[in-house]
C-alpha positions as a printed Julia matrix, in Angstrom:
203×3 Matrix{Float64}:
 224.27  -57.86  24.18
 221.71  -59.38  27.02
 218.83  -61.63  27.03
 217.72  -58.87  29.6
 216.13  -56.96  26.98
 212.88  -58.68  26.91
 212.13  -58.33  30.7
 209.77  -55.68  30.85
 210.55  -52.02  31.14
 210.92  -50.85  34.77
 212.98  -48.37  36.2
 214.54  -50.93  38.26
 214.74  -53.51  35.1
 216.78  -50.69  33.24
 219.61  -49.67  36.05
 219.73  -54.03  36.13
 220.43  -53.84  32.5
 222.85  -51.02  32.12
 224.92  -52.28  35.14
 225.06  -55.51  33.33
 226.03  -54.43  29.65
 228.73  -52.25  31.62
 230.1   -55.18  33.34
 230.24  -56.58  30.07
 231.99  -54.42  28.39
 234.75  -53.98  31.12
 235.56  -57.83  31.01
 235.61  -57.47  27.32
 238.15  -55.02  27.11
 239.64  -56.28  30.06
 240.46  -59.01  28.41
 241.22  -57.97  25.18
 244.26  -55.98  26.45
 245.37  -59.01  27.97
 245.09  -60.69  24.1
 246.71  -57.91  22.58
 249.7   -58.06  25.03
 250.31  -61.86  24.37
 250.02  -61.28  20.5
 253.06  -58.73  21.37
 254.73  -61.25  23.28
 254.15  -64.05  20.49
 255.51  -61.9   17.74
 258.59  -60.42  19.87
 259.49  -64.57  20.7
 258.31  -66.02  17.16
 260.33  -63.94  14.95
 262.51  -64.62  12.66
 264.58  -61.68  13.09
 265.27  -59.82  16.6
 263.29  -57.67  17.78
 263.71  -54.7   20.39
 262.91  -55.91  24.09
 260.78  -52.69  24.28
 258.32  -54.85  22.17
 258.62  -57.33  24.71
 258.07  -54.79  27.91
 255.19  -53.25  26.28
 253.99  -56.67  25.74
 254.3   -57.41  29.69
 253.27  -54.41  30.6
 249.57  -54.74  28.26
 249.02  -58.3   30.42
 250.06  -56.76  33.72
 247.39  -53.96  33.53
 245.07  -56.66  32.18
 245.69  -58.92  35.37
 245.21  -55.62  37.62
 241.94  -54.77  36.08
 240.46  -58.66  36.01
 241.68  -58.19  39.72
 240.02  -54.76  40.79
 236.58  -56.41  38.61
 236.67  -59.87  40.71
 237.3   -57.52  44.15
 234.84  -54.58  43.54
 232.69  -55.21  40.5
 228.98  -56.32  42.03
 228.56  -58.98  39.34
 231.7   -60.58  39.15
 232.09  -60.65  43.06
 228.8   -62.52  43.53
 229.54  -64.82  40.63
 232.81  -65.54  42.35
 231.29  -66.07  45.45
 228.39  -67.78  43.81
 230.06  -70.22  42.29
 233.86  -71.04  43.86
 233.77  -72.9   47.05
 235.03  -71.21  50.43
 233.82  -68.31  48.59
 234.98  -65.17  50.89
 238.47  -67.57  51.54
 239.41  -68.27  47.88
 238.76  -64.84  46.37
 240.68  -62.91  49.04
 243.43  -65.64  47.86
 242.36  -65.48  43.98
 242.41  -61.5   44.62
 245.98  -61.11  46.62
 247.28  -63.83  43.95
 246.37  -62.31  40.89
 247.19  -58.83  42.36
 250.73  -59.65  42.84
 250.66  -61.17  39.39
 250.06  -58.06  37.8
 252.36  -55.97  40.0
 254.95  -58.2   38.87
 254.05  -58.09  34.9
 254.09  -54.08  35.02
 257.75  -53.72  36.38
 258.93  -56.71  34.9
 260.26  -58.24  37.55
 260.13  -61.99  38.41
 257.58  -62.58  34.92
 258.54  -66.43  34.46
 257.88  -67.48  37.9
 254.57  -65.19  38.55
 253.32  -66.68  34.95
 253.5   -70.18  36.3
 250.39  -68.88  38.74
 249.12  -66.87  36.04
 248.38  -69.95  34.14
 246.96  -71.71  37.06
 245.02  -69.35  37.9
 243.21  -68.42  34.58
 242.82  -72.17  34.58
 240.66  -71.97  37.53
 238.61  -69.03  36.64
 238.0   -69.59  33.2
 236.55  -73.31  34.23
 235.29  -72.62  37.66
 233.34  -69.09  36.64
 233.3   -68.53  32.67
 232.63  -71.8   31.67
 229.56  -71.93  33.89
 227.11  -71.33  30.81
 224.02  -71.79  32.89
 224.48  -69.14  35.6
 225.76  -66.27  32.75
 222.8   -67.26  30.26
 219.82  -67.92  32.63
 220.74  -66.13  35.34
 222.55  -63.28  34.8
 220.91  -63.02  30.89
 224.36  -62.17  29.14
 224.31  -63.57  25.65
 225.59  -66.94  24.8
 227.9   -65.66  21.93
 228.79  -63.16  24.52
 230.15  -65.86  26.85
 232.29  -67.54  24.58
 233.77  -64.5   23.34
 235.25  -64.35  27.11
 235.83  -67.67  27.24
 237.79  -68.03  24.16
 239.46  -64.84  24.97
 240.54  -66.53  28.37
 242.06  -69.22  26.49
 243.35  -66.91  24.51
 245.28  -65.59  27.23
 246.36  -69.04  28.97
 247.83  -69.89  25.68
 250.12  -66.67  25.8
 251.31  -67.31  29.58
 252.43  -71.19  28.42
 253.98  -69.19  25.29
 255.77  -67.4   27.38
 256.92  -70.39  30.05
 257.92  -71.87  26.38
 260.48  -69.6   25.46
 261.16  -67.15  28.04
 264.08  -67.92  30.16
 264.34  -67.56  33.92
 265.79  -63.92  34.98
 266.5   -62.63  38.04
 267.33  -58.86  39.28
 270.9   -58.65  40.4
 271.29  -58.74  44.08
 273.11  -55.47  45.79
 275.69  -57.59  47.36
 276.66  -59.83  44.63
 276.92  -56.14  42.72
 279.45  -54.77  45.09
 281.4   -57.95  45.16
 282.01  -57.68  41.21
 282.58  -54.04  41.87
 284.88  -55.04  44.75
 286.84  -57.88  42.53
 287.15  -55.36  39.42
 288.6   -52.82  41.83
 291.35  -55.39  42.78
 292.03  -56.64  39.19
 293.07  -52.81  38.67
 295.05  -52.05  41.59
 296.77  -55.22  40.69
 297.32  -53.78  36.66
 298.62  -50.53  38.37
 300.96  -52.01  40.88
 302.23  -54.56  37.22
 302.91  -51.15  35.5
 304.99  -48.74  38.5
 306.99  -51.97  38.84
């Protein structure tokens, strides 16, 4: 999985490794729940006969927990943070604005509450990382001595997931929650329509 292999063996050298492969892995399958909940999404809009909105919530639900995770990685996770800040100008500025962002992005996908508008970000923001961090080939190759196949596995899998939010802008529509006072005024106005149907029938 890493070009790190060859270094020689030191104690040091191996906790280098293993933190790497681990970080790795976690942006692997990090990412490929995001996948997996856009292939949901793409089947529950593409077919040809309804489906349940469950498959749709589980869908949202699969790229919300994807977002939180890519979130908790780019906020705590030693080699994502430094290739963040490595590699994105105003470092320390844009990730606690990439991080509160993408956060609220993911808070949003779990619920389901507000999905169309936070996917507009969602896009924008993939956009950014994927070319601003993941496309860097140099600094994940030489530097940080993650395969090159490896790379473009997240890459493509980025993509992946950019396609799936512009699926979604495609042919989602707009919804909003229903506000407490517009509630009680349709509460309020059926009230009235029956008091007026009782009054109709005593007289």
């Amino acid at each position: 999985m890493s070009n790190l292999s060859t270094v020689k063996s030191s104690p040091v050298a191996d906790v280098i490794v293993e933190r790497l492969h681990i970080c790795v892995q976690f942006r692997m399958s990090t990412r490929l729940l995001g996948v997996a909940g856009n292939f949901l999404l793409y089947a529950y809009f593409t077919s040809p006969k309804p489906q349940p909105r469950l498959l749709r919530r589980i869908g949202e639900c699969l790229v919300g927990f994807s977002v939180m995770f890519s979130t908790y990685s780019v906020l705590t996770v030693a080699e994502d943070r430094e290739a963040f800040l490595k590699l994105i100008p105003f470092s320390h500025v844009m990730l606690f604005v990439y991080g509160t962002i993408l956060g609220t992005v993911g808070l949003c996908y779990i619920p389901g509450l507000f999905v169309y508008d936070v996917t507009i970000g969602l896009v924008l923001l993939l956009l950014a990382s994927t070319v601003g961090v993941d496309m860097r080939m140099w600094y994940w190759t030489q530097r940080r001595g993650i395969h090159y196949w490896n790379q473009i596995r997240l890459i493509i899998d980025s993509l992946a997931m950019i396609a799936g939010a512009l699926l979604y802008l495609t042919c989602a529509k707009r919804e909003l929650p229903p506000l407490p006072v517009a509630e009680e005024t349709h509460q309020t106005e059926e009230a009235g329509e029956l008091e007026e149907t009782a009054d109709k029938k005593l007289n």
